[in-house]
C-alpha positions as CSV (number, residue, x, y, z in Angstrom):
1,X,-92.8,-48.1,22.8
2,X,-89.8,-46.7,20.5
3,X,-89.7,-46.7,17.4
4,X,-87.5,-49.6,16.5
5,X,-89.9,-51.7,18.1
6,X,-92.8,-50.0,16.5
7,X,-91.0,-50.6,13.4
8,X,-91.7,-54.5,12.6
9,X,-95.2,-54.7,13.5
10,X,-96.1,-51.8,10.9
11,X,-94.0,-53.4,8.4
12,X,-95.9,-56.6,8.6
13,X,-99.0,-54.6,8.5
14,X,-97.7,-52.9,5.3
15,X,-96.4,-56.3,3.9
16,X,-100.3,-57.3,4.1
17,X,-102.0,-54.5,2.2
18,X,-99.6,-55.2,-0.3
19,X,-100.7,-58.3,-0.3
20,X,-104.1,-57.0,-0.7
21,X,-103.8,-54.9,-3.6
22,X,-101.8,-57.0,-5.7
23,X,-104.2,-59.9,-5.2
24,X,-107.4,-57.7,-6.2
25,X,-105.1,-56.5,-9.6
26,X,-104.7,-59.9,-10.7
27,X,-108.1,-61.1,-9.4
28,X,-110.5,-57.9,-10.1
29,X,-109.7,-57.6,-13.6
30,X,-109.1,-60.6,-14.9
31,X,-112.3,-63.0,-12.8
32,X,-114.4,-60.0,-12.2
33,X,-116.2,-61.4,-9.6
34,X,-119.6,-60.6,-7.9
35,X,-119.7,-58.1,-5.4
36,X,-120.5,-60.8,-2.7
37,X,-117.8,-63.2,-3.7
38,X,-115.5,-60.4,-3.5
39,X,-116.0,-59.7,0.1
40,X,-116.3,-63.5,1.0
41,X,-112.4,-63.5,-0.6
42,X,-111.3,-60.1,0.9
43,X,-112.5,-61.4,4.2
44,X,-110.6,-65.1,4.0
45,X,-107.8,-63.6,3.2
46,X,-108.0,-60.7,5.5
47,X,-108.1,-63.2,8.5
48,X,-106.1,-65.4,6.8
49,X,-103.5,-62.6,6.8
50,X,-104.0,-60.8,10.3
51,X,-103.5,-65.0,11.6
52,X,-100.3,-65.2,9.9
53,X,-98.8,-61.7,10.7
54,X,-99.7,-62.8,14.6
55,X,-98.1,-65.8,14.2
56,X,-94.6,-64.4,12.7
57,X,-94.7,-61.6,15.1
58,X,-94.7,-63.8,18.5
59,X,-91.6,-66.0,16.5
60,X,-89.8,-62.5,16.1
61,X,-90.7,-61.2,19.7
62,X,-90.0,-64.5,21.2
63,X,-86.4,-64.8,19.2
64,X,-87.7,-68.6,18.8
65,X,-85.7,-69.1,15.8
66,X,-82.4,-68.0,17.6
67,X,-81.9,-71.2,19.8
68,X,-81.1,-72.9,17.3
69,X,-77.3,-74.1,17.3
70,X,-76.6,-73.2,13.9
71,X,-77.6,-70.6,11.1
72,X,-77.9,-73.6,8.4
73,X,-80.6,-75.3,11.1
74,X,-82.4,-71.6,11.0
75,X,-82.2,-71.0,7.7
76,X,-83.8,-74.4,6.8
77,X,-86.4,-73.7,9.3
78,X,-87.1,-70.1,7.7
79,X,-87.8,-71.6,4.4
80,X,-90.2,-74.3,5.9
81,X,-91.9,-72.0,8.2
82,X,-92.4,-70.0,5.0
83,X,-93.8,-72.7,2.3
84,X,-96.1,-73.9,5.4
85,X,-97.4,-70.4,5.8
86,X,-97.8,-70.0,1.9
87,X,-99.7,-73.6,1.8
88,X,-101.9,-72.9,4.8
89,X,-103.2,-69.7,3.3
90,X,-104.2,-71.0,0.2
91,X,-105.2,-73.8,1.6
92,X,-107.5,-72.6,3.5
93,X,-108.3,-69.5,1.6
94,X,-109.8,-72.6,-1.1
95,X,-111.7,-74.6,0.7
96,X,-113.4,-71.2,2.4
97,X,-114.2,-70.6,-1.3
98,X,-115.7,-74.0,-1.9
99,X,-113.9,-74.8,-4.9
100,X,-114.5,-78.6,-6.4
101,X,-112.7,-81.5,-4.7
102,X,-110.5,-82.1,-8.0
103,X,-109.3,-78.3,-7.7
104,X,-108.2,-78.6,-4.2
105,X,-106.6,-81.7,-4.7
106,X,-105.0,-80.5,-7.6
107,X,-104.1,-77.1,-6.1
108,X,-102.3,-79.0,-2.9
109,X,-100.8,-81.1,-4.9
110,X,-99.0,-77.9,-7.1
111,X,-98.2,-76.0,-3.5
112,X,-96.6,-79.2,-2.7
113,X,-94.3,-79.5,-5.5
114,X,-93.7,-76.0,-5.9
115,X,-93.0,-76.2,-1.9
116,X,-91.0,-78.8,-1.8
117,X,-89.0,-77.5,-5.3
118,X,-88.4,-74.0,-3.7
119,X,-87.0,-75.5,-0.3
120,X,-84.3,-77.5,-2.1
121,X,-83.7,-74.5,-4.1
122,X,-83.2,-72.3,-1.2
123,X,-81.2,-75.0,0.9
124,X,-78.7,-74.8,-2.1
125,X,-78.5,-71.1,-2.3
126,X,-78.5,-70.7,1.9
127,X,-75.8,-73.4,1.9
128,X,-73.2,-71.2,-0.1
129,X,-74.2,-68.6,2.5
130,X,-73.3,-70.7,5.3
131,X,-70.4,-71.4,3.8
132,X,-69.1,-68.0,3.5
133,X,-70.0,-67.1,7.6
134,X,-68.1,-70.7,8.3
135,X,-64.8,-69.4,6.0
136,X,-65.0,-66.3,8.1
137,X,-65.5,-68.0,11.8
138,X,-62.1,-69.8,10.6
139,X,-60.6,-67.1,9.7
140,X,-61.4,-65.6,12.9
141,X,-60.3,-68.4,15.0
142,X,-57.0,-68.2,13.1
143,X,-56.1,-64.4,13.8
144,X,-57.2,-65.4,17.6
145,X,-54.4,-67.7,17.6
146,X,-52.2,-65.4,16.4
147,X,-52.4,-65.5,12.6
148,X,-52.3,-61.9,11.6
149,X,-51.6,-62.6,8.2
150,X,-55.4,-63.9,7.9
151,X,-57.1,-62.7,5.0
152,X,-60.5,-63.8,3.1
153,X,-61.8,-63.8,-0.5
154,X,-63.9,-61.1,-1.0
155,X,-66.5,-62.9,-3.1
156,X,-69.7,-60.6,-3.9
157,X,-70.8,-57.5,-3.2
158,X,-73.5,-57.9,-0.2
159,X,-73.2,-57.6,2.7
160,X,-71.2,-60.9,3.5
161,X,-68.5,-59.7,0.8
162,X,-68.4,-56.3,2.7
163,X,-67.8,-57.8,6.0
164,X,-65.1,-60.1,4.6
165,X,-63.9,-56.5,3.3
166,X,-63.7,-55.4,7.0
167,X,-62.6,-58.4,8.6
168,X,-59.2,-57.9,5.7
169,X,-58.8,-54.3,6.8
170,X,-59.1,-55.1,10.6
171,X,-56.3,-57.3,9.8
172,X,-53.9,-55.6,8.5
173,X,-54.7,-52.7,11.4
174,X,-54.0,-55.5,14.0
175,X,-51.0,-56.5,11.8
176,X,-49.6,-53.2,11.8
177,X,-50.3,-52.6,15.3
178,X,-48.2,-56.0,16.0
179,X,-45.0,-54.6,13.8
180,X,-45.4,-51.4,15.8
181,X,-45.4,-53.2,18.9
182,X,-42.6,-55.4,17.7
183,X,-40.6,-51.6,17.2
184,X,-41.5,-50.3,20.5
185,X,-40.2,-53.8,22.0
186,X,-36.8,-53.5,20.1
187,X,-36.7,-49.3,21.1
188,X,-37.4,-50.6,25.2
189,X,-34.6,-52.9,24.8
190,X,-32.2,-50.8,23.0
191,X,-33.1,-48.1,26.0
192,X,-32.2,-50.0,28.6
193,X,-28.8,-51.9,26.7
194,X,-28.0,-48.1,25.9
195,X,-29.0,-46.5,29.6
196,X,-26.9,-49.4,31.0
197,X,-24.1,-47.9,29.1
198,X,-24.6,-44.3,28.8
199,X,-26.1,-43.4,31.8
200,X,-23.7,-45.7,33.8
201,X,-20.3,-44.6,32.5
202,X,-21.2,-41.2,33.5
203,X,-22.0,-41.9,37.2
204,X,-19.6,-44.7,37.6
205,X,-16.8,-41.8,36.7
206,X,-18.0,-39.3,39.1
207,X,-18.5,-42.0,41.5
208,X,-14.7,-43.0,41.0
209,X,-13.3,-39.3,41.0
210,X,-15.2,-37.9,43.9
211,X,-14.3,-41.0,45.9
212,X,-10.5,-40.2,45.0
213,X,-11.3,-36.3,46.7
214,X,-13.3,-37.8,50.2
215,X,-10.7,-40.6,50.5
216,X,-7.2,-38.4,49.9
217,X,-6.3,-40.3,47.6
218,X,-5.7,-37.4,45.4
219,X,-4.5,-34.1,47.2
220,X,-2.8,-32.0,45.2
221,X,-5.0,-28.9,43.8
222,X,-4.3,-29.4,39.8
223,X,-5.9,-33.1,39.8
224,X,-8.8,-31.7,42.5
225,X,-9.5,-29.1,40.2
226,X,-9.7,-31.3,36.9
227,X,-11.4,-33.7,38.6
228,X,-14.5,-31.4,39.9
229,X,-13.8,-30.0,35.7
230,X,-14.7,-33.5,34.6
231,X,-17.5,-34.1,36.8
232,X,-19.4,-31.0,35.8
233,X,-18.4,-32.1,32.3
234,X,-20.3,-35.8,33.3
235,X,-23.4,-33.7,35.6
236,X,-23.6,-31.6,32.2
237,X,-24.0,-35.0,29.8
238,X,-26.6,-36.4,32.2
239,X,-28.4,-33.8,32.0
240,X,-28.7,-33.5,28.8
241,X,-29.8,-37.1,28.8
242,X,-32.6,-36.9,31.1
243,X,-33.6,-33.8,28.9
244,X,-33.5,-35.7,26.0
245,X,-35.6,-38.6,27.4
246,X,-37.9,-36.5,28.8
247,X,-38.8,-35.0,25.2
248,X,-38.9,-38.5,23.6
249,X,-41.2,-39.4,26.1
250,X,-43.6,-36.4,25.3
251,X,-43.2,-37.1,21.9
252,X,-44.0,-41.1,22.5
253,X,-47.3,-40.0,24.3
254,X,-48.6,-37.4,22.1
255,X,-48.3,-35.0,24.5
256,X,-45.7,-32.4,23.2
257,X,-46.6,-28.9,23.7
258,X,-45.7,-26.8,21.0
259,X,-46.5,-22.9,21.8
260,X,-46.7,-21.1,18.3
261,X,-46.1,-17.8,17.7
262,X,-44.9,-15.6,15.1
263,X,-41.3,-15.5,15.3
264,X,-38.3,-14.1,12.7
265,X,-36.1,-17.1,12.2
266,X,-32.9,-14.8,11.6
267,X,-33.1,-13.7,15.3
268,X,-33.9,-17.5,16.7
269,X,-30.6,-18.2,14.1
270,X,-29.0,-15.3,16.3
271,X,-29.6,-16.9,19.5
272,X,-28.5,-20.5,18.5
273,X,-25.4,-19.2,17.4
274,X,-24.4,-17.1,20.3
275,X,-25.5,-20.4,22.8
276,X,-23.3,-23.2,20.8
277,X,-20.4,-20.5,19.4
278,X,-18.1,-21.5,22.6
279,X,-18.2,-24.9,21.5
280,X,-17.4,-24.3,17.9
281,X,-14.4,-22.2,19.2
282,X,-12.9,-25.1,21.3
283,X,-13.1,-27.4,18.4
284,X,-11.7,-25.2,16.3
285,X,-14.9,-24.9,13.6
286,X,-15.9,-21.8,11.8
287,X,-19.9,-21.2,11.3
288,X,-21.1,-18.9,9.2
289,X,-25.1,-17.9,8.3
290,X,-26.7,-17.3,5.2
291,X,-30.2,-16.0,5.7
292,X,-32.0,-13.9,2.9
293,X,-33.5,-10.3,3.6
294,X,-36.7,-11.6,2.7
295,X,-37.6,-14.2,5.0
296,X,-41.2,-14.8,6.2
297,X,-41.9,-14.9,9.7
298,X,-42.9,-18.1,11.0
299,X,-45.8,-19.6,12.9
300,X,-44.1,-22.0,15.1
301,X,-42.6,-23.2,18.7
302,X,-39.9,-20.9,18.8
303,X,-38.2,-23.4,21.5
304,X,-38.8,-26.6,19.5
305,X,-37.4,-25.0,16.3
306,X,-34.3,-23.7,18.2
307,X,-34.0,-27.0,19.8
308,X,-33.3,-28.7,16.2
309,X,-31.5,-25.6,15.4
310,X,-28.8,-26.8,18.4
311,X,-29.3,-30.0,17.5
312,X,-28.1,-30.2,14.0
313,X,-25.5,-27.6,14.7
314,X,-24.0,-29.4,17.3
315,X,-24.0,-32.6,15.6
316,X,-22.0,-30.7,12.4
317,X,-19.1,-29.4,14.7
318,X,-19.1,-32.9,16.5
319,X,-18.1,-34.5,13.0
320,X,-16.2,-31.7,11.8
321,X,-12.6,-31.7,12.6
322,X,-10.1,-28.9,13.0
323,X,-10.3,-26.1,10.8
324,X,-13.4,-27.1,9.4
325,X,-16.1,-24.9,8.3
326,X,-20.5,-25.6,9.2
327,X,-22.8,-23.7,7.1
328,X,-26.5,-22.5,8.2
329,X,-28.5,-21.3,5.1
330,X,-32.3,-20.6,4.5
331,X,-34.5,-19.7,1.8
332,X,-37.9,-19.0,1.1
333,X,-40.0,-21.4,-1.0
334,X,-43.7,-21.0,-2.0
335,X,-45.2,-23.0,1.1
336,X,-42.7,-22.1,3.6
337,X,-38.5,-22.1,4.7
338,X,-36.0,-24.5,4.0
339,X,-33.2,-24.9,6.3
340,X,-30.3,-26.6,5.9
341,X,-27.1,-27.0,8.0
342,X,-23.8,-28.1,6.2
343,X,-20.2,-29.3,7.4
344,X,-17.0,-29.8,5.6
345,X,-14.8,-32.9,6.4
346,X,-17.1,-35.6,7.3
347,X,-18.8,-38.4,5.4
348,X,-22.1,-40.9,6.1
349,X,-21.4,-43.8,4.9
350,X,-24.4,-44.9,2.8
351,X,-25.7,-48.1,4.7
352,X,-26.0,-45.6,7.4
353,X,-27.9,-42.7,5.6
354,X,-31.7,-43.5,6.3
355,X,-30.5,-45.1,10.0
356,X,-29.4,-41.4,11.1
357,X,-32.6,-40.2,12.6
358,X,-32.9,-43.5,14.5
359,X,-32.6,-43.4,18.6
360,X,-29.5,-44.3,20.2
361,X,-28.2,-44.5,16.5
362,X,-24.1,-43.4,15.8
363,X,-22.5,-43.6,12.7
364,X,-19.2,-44.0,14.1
365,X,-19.1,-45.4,17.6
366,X,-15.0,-44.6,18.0
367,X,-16.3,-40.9,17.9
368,X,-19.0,-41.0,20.6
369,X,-17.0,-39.0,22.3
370,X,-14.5,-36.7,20.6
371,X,-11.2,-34.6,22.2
372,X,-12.9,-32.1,24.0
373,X,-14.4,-34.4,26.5
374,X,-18.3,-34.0,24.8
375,X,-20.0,-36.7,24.1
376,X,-23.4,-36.9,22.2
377,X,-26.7,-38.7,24.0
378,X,-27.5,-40.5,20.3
379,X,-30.9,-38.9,20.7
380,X,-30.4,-35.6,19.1
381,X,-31.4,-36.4,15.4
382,X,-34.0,-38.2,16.6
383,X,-35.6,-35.3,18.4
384,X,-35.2,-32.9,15.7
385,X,-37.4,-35.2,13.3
386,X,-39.7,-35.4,15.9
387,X,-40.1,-31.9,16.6
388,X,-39.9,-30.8,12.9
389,X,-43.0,-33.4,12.2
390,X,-44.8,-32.5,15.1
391,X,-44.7,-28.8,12.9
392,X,-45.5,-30.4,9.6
393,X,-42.3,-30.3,8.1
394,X,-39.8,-32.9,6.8
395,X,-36.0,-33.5,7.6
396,X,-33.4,-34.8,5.2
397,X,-29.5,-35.8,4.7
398,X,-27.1,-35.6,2.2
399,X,-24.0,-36.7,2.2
400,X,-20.6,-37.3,-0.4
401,X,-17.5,-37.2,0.0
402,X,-17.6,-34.2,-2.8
403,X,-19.9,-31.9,-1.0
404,X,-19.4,-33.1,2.9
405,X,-22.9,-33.8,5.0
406,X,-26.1,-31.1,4.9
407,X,-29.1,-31.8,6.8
408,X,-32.0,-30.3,5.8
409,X,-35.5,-29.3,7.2
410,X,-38.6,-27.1,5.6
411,X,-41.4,-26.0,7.7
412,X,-44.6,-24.6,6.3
């Protein structure tokens, strides 16, 4: 037998020699009754007891009061069951006694009103109980038809008010699981609108200009030459698509491996630099670096961080134009670095500020793609939040027409 099942029968037993010792303090005392009296009353109401602690515990093995169809049925038949069991007792207990005729009737005539006076009573109070589970079945049948907005009162402080409690916050969970949903349903169908586009334009063009080589349409070797240029330019920009999906979709799942290490952010500035400095030339941008002597060296993903790095960098010569100048800086604060990456020339307009880290998201469509041929996937930004969050940092823009456009980052 465990020991939840244990656990009733010894409660009942325990509820009885309570019973017991509060009826000798009011009896002993007060009647002080012969010894043999005494064990006449402690033996009545010892069977009386050991009968009625029998009875409830075959209702409670048996679940009898369960079948009913409804708790306001059980209830009532709780409270019945209960001024029975209190009548029968002392009922029985007198007439065992062999009090006078005029004392029994006069005692079953008190357990009869006091019965019948304390089953109205309870009815009342049990009602307002039913009342609260029926509000919360509604409320429940509501959210299961699709009624997230369901709340309840909380009336109370038992346990009915603390379930109405939970039943609120459960709502809003499933509320904010639907809006999430609803997000990831517009991001699906703004990835397939923008694959249909951006991944299509790209093939479509080397379909088109390697079809012009097979076919002889074009022979001469200038036009061969710029066409097999332009299609590694397109092989390039799909890759870096399927790169960039690939990383959203390790950052969608949770599963994006971050590999920390110490590592000395001036030489991961060195190596960004040297990788995107070709493409700064061709537009015609200037970088320059500004990194303190004194900067910490930093427990992170060394290829994350120098992913953003790119990122932002090559975003600020995209919206640079000729002549323009892009500024990396750092500096040391008391919890970490702050990084920021600043460009002359260019302007966000304000409605698009806090829509910059969004996916697919370009501030100016015209310049998706700019002289040089490059073109950006719209998923750069979006990565570098994501990787900058995954290291507990945070990612910011600026922009005025005063200062030009500086994205900033800190990591801890």
């Amino acid at each position: 037998m465990t020991r939840s099942s244990l656990f009733p029968p010894l409660g009942l037993l325990a509820t009885v020699l309570v019973a017991f010792v509060a009826a000798m303090l009011v009896v002993v005392p007060i009647l002080q009754p012969p010894l043999q009296d005494l064990q006449l009353l402690l033996l009545f109401m010892g069977g009386s007891g050991v009968a009625t602690v029998s009875l409830i515990y075959v209702l409670y093995r048996q679940r009898l009061l369960q079948r009913f169809n409804s708790l306001r049925w059980t209830l009532l038949a709780i409270i019945l069951l209960t001024v029975l069991l209190v009548f029968v007792n002392v009922f029985i207990t007198a007439q065992l006694m062999f009090i006078s005729q005029h004392d029994l009737i006069l005692t079953t005539a008190l357990l009869i009103f006091a019965g019948l006076i304390a089953t109205a009573s309870v009815i009342l109070i049990a009602g307002s109980l039913t009342e609260r589970i029926e509000r919360l079945g509604g409320a429940i049948r509501r959210m299961a038809r699709g009624d997230l907005r369901t709340r309840l009162a909380v009336d109370g402080n038992d346990e009915l008010a603390g379930l109405a409690a939970l039943f609120n916050h459960m709502a809003e969970q499933f509320e904010a699981v639907d809006r999430e949903k609803a997000l990831l349903e517009q991001s699906r169908r703004d990835l397939v609108a923008w694959a249909s586009h951006d991944l299509r334009t790209p093939l479509a063009s080397i379909r088109a200009m390697n079809e012009a080589v097979l076919d002889g349409v074009v022979t001469d070797a200038e036009t061969i030459h710029r066409y097999r240029q332009q299609i590694h330019r397109e092989t390039e920009h799909l890759g870096r698509l399927i790169d960039d999906l690939f990383e959203l979709a390790q950052m969608d799942a949770g599963h994006l491996n971050l590999t920390r290490k110490l590592t000395a952010l001036p030489d991961l500035v060195t190596e960004t630099l040297a990788s995107i400095s070709a493409r700064a030339a061709r537009k015609g941008v200037t970088i320059h670096s500004d990194l303190p002597a004194d900067l910490p060296p930093l427990h992170i993903a060394p290829d994350k961080i120098q992913r953003v790095l790119y990122n932002l960098l090559d975003n600020a010569i995209h919206h640079t134009p000729t002549d323009g100048c892009v500024t990396l800086a750092a500096r040391r604060l008391a919890q970490g670095v702050q990084i920021s990456v600043h460009n002359t020339g260019s302007v966000i307009p304000p409605d698009d500020l806090p829509r910059v880290f969004e996916r697919f998201y370009r501030v100016e469509r015209s310049r998706a793609q700019d002289g040089s041929g490059y073109r950006g996937t719209g998923l750069g930004l979006a990565i570098a939040r994501g990787f900058v969050e995954a290291h507990g940092g945070r990612i910011d823009v600026s922009s005025d027409a005063a200062q030009g456009t500086t994205f900033t980052f800190s990591l801890p």
